[in-house]
N, C-alpha and C positions, 0 to 999 in steps of 0.2 A: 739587629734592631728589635730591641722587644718593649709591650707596649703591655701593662699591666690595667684589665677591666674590674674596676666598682661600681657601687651603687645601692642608692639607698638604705646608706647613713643614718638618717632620719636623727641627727645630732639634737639634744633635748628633750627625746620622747622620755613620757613617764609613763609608768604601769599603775594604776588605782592609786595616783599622788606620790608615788615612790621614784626617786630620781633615777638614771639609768647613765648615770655621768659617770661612776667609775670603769664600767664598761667599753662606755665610747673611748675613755681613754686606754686601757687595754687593749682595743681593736689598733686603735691609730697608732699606739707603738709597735705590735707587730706588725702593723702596716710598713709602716718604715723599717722594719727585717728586711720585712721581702722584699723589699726595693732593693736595699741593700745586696742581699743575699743574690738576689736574681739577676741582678746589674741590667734593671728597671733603666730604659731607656726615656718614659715617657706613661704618665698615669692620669687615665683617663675615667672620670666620677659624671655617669650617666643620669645626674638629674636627684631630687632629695635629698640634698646635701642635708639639709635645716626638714626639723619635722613638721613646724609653724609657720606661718605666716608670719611671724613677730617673737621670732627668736631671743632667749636673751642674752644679756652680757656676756654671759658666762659660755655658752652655746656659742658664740662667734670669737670667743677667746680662742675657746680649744679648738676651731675648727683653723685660725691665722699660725696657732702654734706648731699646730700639728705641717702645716705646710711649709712654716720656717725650717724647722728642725728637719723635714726633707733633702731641703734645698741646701741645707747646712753639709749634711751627710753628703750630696751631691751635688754640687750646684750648678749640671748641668742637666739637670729632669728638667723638662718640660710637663706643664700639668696642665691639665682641660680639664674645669668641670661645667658643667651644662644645670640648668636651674630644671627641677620639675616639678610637678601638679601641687606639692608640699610648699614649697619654697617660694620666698620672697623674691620675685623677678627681681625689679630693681634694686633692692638691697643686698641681694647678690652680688650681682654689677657693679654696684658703687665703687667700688675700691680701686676697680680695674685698670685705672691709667697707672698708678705703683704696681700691683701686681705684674703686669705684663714686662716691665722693667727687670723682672723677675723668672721672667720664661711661666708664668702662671695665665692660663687665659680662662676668662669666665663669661659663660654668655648666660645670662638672663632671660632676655627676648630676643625675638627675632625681628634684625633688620636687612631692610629692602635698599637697593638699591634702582637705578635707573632701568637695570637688566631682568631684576628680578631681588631675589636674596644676594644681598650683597655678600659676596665671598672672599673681601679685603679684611671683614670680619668673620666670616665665619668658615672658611678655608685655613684650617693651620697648616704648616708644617713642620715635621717631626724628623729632628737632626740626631743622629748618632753619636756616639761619646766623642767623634773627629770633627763634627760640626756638618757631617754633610746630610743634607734632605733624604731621607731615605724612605718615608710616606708623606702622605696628607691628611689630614683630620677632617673632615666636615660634620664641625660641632653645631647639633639644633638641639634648642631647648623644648621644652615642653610647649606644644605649639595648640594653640586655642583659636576658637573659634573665628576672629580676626585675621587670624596667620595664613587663613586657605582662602585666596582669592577664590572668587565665581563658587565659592559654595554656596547650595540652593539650598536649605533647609528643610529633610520630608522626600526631596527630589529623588530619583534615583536614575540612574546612568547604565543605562542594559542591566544587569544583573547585581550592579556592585550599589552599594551604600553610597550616599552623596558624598559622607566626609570620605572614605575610601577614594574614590572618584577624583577629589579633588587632592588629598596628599599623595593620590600616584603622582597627578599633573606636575604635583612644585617639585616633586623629588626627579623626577624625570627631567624636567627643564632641568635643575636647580645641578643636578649627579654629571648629564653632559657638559655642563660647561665646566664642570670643577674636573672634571676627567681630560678635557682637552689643559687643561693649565696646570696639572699635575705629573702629565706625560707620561715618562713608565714606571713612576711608582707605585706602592699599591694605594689604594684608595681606600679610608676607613669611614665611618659613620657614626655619629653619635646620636641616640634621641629616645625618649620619655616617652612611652605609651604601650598598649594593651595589642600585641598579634594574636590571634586565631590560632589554639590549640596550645597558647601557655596555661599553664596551671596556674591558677591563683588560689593565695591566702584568702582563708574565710577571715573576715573584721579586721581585717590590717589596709588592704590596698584599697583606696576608694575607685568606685568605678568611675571611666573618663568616659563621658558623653556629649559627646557635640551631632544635633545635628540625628539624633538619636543610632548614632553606630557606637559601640561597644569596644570594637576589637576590628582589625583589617590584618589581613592577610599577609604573611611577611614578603610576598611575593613582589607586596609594592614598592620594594628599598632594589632597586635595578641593579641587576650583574654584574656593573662595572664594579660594586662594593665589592672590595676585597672581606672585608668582614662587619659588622652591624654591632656596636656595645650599646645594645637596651639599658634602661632602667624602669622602674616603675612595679613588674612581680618581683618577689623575694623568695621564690623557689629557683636554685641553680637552673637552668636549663635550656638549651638548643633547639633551634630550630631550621631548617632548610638546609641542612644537613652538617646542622655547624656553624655558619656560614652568620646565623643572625642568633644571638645568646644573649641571654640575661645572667649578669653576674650574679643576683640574688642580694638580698639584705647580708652584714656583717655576722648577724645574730640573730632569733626570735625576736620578731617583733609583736609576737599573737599567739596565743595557744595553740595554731597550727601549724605552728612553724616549728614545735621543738622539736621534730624529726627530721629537718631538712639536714644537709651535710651546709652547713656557709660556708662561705668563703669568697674569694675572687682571682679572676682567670686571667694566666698567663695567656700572651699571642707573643711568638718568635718569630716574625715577616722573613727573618733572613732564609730559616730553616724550611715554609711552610706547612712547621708540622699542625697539626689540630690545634687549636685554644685547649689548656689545662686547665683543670680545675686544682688551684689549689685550698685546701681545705684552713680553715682558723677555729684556733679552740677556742670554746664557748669561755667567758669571762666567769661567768656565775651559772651555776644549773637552771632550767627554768623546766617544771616539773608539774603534771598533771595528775591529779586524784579522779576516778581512777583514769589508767590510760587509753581508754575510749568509753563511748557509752557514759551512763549516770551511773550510781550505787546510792544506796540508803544511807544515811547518818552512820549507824552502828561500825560496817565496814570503812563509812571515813575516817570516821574516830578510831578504828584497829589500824589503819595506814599510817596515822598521824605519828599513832605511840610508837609505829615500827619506824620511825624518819628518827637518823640519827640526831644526837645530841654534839654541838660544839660549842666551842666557845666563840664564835664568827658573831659580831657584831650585829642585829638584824636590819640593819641600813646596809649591810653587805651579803646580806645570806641571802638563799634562793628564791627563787622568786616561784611561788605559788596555784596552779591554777587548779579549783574544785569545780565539779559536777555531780549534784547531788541530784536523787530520786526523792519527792515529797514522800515521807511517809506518817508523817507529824504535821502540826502546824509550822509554818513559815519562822515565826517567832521562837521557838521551841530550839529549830534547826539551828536560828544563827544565833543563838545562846549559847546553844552548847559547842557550836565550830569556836564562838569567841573565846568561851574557857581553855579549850583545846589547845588554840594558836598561843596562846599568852604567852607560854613558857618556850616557845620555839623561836628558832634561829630563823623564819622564813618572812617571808615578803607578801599577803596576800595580793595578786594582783589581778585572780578575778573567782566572781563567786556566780553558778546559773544554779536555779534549782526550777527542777521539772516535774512539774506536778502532772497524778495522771489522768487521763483523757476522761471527760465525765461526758455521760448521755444529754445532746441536746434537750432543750428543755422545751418542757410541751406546751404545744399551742394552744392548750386550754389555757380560755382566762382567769387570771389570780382570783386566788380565794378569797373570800369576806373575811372580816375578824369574826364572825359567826360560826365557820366554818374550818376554822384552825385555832392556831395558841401561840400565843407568845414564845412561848419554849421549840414550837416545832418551826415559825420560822425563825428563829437562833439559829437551829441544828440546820436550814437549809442556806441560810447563806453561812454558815462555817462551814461545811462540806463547798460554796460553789467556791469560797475564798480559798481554803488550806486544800484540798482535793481528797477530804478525810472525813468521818465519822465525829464527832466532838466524846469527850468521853467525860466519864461522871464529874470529875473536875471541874470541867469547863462549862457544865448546869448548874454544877452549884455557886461559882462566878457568875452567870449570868443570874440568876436568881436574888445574889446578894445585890448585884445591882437593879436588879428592876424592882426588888423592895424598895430603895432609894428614892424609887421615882416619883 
């Protein structure tokens, strides 16, 4: 029985207006290898499927396509994907009474039943190429503020955070009874959110706050879990000694991610070896000037001319990321990166420029026009603006225009 972990897809994301659709399709066909390849028993998509709230056409094309063609290849995979903090809950869902027809289950939100969480939906289980039960799924989707009964907001519960406090409660209730009607298979878990001690991407993963807790401890997903498939960070990585992992995004989704290894993890139940990491090649380069830190103009400009030339399409070429040191006016800098870029095969997809640190400014009250000159306050708001000296150019421009006036 193997059971293959993703997550966060994030299917329609774009980089500074540039699409990233040939990509997603790249990923989702080697996706379908390693199904293949791995004789994928059952694929499990931890939440971000969709980057939007209001995905579109096209974006829920390839996400129906990609699952047909699956199911084509096998059409005895079982798939679960779970909605998170990105994605359209109920638009998710919508499809579900055809999908499931299908061996596809998709949960959205979470529903209650008399007992608690209703586990007629949210209890899978997961059959073997023979047909026989050989785990459970306990698929939750990104669970919000509503979903944690007798949460108190601000509250705190001996040591632990309210919302902690309260998502031990429902998993705890929620794990025993799925553990008693599971029997002796192994028990898996599915769910969206932030544990204590994952690494997060800077500008890509929005922080989840309910209740003002951050992150809970993975300690809160109870033993009886045979293993915990996260979604939500997009750095590979384990925690509780395995036990609870985040498969990671496909790809970059943010300049700090183009060091990570992507991909997504094998689990073999039969074997119990560790969850594997298996690795996917990157679609497109996604590449930082320089690769760490700022640099000045001059050295971006020597990086640029040293970036090879092809003949790649630049709606397909790499995708771009600069960090530049002020050392010029503002204006100045993105003139000449514009000249620069023209003739390249690349993607801008993100530009910071860090101008440097000036001395707060004194508490003395402003001067009179008595007591200064038009020319020196020029030169003092160009220096608070560009974080630089103005130079004879740029007085004799202001000068042409304050004749005018």
């Amino acid at each position: 029985m193997r059971l293959l972990h993703t997550a966060d897809w994030h299917i329609g994301q774009t980089l500074n207006g540039w699409s990233r659709e040939a990509e997603h399709r790249a990923f989702l066909a080697h996706l379908g290898e390693i199904l293949v390849t791995e004789q994928v028993d059952a694929l499990l998509v931890s939440g971000d499927v969709f980057d939007g709230l209001n995905p579109s056409g096209e974006a829920q094309r390839l996400l129906y396509a990609a699952l047909a063609g699956y199911l084509r290849a096998n059409p005895a995979l079982q798939i679960v994907l779970t909605a998170g903090n990105h994605d359209p809950a109920q638009r998710l869902e919508a499809p579900e009474a055809v999908l499931r027809e299908l061996g596809v289950h998709v949960l959205g939100t979470l529903t209650r039943g008399a007992e608690g969480v209703d586990l007629a939906r949210h209890l899978i289980p997961l059959r073997d190429g023979s047909g026989q039960v050989r785990a459970q799924v306990l698929a939750l989707p990104f669970l919000r503020q509503a979903d944690l009964p007798g949460l108190r907001l601000g509250a705190e519960d001996g040591t632990e955070g309210a919302v902690t406090a309260a998502l031990r409660a429902l998993l705890t209730e929620t794990v025993t009874r799925a553990e008693a009607l599971a029997g002796a298979v192994p028990l898996v878990a599915m769910a969206h959110l932030t544990c204590a001690g994952g690494l997060e991407s800077e500008g890509a993963e929005r922080r989840i706050l309910i209740g003002g807790d951050h992150a809970v401890p993975p300690e809160v997903f109870p033993p009886a879990l045979s293993y915990v498939a996260l979604g939500h960070l997009h750095r590979p990585q384990s925690l509780d000694g395995g036990r609870v992992r985040y498969s990671g995004s496909p790809f970059p989704l943010s300049a700090s991610e183009i060091n990570y290894e992507h991909g997504v993890t094998l689990l073999d139940l039969e074997t119990g070896a560790a969850p594997r990491h298996i690795p996917l090649p990157r679609p497109v380069p996604v590449l930082r000037l320089p690769a760490q830190g700022t640099a000045p103009l001059p050295e971006i400009l020597a990086a640029l001319e040293a970036l090879p030339r092809t003949d790649t399409p630049r709606a397909e070429g790499p995708f771009l990321y600069l960090a530049l040191a002020a050392d010029r006016p503002v204006t100045e800098i993105t003139a000449a990166l514009d000249a620069a870029l023209d003739p390249l095969p690349v993607r801008l997809a993100g530009l910071t420029i860090t101008r440097p640190e000036t001395a707060a400014p004194s508490a003395a009250p402003p001067q009179g026009l008595t007591q200064t000159s038009p020319e020196a306050l020029f030169a003092a708001a160009f220096r608070d603006l560009h974080g630089t000296d103005p130079e004879p150019r740029h007085f004799s421009a202001f000068r042409d225009a304050l004749s005018e006036v």
